[in-house]
Chimera marker file (.cmm) of the C-alpha trace (Angstrom):
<marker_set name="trace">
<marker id="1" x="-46.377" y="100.993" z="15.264" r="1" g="1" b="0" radius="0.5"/>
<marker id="2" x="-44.920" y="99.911" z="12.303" r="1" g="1" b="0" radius="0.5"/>
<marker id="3" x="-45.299" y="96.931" z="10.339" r="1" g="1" b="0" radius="0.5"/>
<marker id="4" x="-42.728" y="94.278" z="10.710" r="1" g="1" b="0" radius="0.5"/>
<marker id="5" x="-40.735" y="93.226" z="7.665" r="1" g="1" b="0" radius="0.5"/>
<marker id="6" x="-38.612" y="90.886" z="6.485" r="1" g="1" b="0" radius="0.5"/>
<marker id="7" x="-37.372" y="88.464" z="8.986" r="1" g="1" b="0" radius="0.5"/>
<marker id="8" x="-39.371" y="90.029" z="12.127" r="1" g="1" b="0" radius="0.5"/>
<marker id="9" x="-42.332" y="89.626" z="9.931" r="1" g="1" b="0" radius="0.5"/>
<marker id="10" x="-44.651" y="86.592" z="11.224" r="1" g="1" b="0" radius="0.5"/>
<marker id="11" x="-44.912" y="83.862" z="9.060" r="1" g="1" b="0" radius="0.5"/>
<marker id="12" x="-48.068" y="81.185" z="9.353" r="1" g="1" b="0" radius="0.5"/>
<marker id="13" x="-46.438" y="77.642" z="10.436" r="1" g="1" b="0" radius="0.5"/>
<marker id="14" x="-47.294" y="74.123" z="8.799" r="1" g="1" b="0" radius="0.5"/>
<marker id="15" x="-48.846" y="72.038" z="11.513" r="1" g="1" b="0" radius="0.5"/>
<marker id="16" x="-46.025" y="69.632" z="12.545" r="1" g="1" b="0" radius="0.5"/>
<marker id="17" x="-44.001" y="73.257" z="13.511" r="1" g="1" b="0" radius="0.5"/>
<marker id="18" x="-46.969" y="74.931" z="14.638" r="1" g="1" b="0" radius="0.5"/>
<marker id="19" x="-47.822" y="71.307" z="16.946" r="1" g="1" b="0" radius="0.5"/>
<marker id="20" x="-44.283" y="71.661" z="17.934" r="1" g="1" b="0" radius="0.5"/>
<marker id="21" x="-44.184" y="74.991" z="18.840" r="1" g="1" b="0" radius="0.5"/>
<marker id="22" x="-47.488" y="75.911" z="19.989" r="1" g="1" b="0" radius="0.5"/>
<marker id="23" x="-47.894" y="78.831" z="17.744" r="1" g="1" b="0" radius="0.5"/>
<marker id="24" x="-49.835" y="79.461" z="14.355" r="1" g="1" b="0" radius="0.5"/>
<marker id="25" x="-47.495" y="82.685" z="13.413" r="1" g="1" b="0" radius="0.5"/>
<marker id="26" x="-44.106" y="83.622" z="14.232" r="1" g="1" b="0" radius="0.5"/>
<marker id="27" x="-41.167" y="85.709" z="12.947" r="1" g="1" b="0" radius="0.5"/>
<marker id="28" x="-38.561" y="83.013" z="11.035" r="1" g="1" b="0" radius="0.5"/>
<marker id="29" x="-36.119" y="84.499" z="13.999" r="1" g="1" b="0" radius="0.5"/>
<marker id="30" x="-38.458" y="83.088" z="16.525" r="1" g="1" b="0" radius="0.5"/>
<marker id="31" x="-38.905" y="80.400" z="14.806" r="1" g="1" b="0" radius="0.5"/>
<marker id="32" x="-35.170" y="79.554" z="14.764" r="1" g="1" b="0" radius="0.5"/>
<marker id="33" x="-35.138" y="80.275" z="18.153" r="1" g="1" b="0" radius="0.5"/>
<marker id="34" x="-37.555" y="78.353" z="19.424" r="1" g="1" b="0" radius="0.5"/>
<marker id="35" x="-35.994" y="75.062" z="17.473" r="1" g="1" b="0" radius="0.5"/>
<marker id="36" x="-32.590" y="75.606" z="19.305" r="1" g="1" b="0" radius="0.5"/>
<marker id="37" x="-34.204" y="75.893" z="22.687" r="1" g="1" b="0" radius="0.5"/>
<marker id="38" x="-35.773" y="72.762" z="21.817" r="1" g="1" b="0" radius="0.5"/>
<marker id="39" x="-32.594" y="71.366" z="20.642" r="1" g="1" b="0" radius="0.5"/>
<marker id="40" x="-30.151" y="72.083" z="23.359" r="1" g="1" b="0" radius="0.5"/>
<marker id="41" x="-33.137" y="71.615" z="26.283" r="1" g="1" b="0" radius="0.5"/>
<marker id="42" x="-33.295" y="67.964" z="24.876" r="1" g="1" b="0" radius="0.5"/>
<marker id="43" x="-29.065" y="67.535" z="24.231" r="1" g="1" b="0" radius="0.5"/>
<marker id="44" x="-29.588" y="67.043" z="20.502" r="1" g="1" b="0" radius="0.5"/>
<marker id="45" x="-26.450" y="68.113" z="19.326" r="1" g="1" b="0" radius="0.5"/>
<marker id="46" x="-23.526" y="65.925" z="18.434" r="1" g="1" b="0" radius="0.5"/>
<marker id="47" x="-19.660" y="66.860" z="17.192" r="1" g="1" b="0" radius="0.5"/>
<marker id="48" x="-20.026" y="64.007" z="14.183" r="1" g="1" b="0" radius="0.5"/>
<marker id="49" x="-22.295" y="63.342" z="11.682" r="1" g="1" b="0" radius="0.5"/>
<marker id="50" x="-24.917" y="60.952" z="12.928" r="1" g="1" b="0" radius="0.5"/>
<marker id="51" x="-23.088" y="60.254" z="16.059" r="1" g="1" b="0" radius="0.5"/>
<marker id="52" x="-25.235" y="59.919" z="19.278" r="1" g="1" b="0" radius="0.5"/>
<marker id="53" x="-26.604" y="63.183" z="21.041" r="1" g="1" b="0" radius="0.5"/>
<marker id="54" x="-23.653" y="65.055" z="23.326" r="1" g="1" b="0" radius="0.5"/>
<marker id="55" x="-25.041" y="68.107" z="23.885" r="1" g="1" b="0" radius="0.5"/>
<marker id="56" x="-22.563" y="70.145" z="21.715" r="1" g="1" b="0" radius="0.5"/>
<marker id="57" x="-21.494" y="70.523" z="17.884" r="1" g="1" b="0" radius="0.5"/>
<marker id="58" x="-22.658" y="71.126" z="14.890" r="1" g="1" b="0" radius="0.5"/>
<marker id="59" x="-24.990" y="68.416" z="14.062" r="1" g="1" b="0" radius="0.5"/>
<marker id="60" x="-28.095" y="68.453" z="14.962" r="1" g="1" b="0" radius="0.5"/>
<marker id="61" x="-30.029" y="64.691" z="15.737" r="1" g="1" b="0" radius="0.5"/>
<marker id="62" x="-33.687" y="64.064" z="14.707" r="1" g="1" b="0" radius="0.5"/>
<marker id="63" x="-35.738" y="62.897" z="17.924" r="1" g="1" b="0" radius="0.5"/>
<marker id="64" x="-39.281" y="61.926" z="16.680" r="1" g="1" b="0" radius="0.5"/>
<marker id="65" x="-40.686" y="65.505" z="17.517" r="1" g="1" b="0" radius="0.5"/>
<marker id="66" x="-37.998" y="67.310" z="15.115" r="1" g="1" b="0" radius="0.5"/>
<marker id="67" x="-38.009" y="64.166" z="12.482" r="1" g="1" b="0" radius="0.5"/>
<marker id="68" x="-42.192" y="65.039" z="11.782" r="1" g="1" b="0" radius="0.5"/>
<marker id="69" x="-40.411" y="68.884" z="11.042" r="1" g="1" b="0" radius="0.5"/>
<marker id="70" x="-37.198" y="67.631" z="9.415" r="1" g="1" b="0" radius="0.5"/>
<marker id="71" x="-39.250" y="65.194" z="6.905" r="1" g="1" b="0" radius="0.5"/>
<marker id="72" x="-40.923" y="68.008" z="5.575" r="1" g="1" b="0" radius="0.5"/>
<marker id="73" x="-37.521" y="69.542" z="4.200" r="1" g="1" b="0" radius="0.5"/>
<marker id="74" x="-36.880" y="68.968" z="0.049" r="1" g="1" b="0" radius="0.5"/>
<marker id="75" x="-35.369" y="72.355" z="-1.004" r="1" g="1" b="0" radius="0.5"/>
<marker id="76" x="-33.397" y="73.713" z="-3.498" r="1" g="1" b="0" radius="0.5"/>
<marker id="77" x="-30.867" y="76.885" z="-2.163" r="1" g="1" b="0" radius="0.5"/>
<marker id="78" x="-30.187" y="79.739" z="-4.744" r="1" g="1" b="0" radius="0.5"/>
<marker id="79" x="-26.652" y="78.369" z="-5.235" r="1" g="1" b="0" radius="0.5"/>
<marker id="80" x="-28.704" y="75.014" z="-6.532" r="1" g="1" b="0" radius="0.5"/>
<marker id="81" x="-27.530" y="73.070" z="-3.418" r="1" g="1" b="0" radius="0.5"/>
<marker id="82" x="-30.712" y="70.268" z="-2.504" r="1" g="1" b="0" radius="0.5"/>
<marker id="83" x="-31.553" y="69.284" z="0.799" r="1" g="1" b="0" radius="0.5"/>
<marker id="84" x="-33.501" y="66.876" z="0.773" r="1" g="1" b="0" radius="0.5"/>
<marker id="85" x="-34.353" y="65.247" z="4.116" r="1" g="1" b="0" radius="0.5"/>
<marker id="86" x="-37.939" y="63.506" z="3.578" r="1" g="1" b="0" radius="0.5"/>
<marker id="87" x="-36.004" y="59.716" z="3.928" r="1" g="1" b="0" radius="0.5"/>
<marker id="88" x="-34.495" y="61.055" z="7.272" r="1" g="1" b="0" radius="0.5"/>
<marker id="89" x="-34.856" y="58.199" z="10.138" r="1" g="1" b="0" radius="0.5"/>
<marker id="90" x="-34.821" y="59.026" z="13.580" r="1" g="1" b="0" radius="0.5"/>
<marker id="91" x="-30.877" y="59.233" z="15.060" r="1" g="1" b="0" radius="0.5"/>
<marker id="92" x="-30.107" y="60.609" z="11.804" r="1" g="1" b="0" radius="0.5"/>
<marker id="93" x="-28.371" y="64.304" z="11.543" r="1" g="1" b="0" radius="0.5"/>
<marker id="94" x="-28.292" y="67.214" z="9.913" r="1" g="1" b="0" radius="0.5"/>
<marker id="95" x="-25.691" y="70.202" z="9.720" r="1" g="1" b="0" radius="0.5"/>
<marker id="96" x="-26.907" y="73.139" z="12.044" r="1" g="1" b="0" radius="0.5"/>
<marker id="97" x="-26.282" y="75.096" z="8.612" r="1" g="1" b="0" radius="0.5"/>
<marker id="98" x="-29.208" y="73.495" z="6.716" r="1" g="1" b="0" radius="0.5"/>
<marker id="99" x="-31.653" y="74.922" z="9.571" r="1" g="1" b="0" radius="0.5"/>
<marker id="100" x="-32.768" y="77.858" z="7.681" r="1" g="1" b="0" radius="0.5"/>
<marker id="101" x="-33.878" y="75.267" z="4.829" r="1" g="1" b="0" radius="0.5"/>
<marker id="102" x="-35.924" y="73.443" z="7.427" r="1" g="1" b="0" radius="0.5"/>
<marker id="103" x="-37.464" y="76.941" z="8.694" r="1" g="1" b="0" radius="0.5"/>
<marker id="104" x="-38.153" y="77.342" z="5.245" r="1" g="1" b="0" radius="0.5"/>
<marker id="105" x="-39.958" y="74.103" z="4.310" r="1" g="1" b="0" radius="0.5"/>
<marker id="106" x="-42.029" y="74.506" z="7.622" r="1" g="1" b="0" radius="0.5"/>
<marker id="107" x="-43.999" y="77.721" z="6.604" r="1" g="1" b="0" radius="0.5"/>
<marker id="108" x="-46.848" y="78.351" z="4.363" r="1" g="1" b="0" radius="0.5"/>
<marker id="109" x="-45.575" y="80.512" z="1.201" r="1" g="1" b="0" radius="0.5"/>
<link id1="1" id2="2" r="1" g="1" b="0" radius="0.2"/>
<link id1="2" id2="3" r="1" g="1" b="0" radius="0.2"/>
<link id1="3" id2="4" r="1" g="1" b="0" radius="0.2"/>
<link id1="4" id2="5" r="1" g="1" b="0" radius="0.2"/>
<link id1="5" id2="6" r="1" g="1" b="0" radius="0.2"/>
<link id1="6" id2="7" r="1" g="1" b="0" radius="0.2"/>
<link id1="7" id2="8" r="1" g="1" b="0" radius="0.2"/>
<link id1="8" id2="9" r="1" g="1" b="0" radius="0.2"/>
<link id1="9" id2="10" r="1" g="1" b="0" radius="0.2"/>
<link id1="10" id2="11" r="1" g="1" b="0" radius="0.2"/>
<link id1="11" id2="12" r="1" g="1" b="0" radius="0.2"/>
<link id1="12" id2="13" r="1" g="1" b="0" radius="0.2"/>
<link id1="13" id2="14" r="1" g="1" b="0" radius="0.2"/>
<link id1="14" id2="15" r="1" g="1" b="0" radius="0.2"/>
<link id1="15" id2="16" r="1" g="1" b="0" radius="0.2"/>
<link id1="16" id2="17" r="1" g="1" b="0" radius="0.2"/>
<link id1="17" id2="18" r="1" g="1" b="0" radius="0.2"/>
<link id1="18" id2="19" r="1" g="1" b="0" radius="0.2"/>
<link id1="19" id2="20" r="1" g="1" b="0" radius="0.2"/>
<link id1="20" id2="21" r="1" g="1" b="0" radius="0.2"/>
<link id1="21" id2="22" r="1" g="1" b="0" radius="0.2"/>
<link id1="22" id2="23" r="1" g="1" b="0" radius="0.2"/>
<link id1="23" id2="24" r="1" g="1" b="0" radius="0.2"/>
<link id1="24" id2="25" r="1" g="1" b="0" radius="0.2"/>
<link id1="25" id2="26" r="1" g="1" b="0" radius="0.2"/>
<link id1="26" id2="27" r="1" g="1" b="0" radius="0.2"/>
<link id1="27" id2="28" r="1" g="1" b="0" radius="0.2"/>
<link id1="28" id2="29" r="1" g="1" b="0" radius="0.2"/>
<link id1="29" id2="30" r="1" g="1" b="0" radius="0.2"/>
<link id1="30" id2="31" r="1" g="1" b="0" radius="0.2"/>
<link id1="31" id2="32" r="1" g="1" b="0" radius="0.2"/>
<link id1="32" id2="33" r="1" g="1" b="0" radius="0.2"/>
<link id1="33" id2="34" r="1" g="1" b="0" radius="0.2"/>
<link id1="34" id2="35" r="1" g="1" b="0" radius="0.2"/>
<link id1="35" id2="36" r="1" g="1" b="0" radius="0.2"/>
<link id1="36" id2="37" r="1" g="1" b="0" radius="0.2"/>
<link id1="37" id2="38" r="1" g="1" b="0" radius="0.2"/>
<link id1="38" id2="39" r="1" g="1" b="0" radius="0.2"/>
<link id1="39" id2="40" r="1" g="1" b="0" radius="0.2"/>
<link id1="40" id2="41" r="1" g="1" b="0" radius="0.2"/>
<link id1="41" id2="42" r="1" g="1" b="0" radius="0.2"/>
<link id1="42" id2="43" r="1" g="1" b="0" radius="0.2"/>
<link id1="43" id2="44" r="1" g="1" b="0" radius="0.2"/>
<link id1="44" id2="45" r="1" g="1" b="0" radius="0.2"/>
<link id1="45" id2="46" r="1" g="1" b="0" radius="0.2"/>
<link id1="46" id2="47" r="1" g="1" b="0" radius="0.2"/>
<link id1="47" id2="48" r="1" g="1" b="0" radius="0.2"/>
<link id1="48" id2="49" r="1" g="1" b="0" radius="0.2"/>
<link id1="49" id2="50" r="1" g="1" b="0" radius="0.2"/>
<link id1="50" id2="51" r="1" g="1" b="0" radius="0.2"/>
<link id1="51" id2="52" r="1" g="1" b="0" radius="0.2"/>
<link id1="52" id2="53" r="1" g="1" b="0" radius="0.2"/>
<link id1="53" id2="54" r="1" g="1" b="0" radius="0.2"/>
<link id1="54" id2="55" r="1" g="1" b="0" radius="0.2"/>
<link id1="55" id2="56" r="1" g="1" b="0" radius="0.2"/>
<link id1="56" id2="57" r="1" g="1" b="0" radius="0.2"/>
<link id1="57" id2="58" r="1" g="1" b="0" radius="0.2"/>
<link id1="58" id2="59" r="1" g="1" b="0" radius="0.2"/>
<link id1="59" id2="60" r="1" g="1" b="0" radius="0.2"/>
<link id1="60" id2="61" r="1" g="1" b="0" radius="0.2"/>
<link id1="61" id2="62" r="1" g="1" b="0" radius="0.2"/>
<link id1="62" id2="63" r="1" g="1" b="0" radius="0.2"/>
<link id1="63" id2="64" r="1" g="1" b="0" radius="0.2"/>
<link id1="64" id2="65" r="1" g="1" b="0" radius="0.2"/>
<link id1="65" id2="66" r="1" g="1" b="0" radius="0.2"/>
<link id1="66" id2="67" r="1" g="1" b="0" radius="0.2"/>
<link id1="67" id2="68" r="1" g="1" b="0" radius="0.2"/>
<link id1="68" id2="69" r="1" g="1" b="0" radius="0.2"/>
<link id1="69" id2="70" r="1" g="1" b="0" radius="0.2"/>
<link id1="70" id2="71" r="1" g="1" b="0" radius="0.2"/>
<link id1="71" id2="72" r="1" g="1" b="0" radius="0.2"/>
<link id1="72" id2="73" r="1" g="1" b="0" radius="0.2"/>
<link id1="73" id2="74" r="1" g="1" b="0" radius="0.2"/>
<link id1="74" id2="75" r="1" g="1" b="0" radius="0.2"/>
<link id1="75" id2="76" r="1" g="1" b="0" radius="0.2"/>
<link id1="76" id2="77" r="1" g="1" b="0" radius="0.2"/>
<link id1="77" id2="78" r="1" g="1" b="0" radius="0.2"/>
<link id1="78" id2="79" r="1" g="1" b="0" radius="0.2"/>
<link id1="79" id2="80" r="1" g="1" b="0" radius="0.2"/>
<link id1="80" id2="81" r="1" g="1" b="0" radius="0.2"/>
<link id1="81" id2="82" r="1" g="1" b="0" radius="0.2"/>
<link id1="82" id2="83" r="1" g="1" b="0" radius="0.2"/>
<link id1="83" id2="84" r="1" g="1" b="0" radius="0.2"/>
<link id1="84" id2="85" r="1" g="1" b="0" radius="0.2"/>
<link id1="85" id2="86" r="1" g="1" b="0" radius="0.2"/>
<link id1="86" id2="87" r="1" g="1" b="0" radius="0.2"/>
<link id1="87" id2="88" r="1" g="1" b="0" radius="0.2"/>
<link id1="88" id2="89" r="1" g="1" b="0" radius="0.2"/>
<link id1="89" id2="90" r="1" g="1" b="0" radius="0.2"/>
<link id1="90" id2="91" r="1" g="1" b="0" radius="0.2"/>
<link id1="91" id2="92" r="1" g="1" b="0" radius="0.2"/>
<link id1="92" id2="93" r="1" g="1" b="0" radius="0.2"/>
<link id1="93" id2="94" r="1" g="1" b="0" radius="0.2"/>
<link id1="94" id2="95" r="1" g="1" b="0" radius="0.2"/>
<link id1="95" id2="96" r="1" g="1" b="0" radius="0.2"/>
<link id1="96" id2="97" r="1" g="1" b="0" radius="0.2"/>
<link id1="97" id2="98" r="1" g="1" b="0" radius="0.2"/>
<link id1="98" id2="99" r="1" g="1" b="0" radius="0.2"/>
<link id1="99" id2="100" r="1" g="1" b="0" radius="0.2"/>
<link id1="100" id2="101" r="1" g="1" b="0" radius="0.2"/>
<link id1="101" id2="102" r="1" g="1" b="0" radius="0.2"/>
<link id1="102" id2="103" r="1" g="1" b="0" radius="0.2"/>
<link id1="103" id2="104" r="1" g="1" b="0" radius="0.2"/>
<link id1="104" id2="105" r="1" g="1" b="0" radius="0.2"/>
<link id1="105" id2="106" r="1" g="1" b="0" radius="0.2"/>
<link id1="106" id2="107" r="1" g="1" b="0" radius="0.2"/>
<link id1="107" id2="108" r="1" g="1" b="0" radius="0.2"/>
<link id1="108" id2="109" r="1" g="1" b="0" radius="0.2"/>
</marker_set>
């Protein structure tokens, strides 16, 4: 069988994730996966930003499971945009786009 590459490659998880998700090593796409079956299973979406949890939209709110993962995120895109979510409080949101950031401040480089 081939190795797996690129996204499909497993990645080793920082412990909050890997508490989170029960895993030590996953592919970023189950990864990503994983957090949105969290998300919707718990209703932690919301149409406005920091509004309370509805179940649908495109912000995503920080219980205290996903704030230990969120807290972790302080990253700079290749376009030079920061996230920076390490003052995050719990109720607080973040746009579903800057999930890949989170993925990425979540695994061991």
């Amino acid at each position: 069988m081939a190795e797996a590459k690129g996204l499909k490659k497993p990645v080793t998880l920082k412990s909050e994730l890997a508490t989170m998700l029960g895993e030590k090593e996953l592919p970023r796409t189950e990864i990503t996966k994983k957090l949105w079956e969290y998300i919707k299973t718990n209703e932690l979406q919301t149409k406005t930003e920091n509004g309370k949890p509805e179940n649908a939209g495109k912000y995503i709110v920080a219980d205290t499971t996903l704030l230990a993962i969120f807290k972790n995120t302080k990253s700079t895109s290749k376009s030079g945009k920061l996230t920076d979510l390490t003052s995050m409080k719990e109720g607080d949101t973040i746009n579903m786009m800057q999930m890949a950031a989170v993925v990425g401040a979540n695994i061991e480089s």
